[in-house]
N, C-alpha and C positions, 0 to 999 in steps of 0.2 A: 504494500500500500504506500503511496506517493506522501513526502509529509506534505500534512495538512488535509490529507484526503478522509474518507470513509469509506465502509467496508458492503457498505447500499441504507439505501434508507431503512429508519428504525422499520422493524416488521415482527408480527408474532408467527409461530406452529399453529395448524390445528391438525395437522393429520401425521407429519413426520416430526422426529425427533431432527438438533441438530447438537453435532459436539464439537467444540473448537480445543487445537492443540496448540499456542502460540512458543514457534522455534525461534525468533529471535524478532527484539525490537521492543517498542513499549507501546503500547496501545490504552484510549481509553475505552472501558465501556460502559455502556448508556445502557441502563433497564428501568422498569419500574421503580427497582429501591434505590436509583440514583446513578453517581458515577463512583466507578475505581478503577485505579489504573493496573496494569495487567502485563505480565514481562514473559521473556522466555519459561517456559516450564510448566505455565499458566494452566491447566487445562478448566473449561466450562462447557455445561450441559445446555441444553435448552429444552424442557420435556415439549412435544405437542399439547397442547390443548392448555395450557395455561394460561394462553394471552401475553405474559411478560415483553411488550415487546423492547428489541434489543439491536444496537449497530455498535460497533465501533466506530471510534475515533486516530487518526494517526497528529497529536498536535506536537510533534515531534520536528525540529528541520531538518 
């Protein structure tokens, strides 16, 4: 992801799961309960059907 960019517009699941593995850089991310930022090693869920929705952020240069 380009700094400054995002990873697509915030969006929730309703039918698949998604998991993110972040291999390197820093990223933030944007859910329902807020922002935190997120580094290599990172890993997050995102179950279907819970509405959460979620992007990233790269506000990195």
């Amino acid at each position: 992801m380009e700094p400054g960019g995002q990873s697509s517009a915030r969006h929730a699941h309703s039918k698949q799961d998604e998991f993110v593995y972040i291999l390197e850089g820093e990223f933030v991310l944007v859910t329902d309960a807020g922002r935190v930022t997120v580094g290599p090693g990172s890993c997050i869920a995102f179950p279907a059907g819970t509405g959460d929705g979620h992007h990233f952020l790269n506000e990195t240069g």
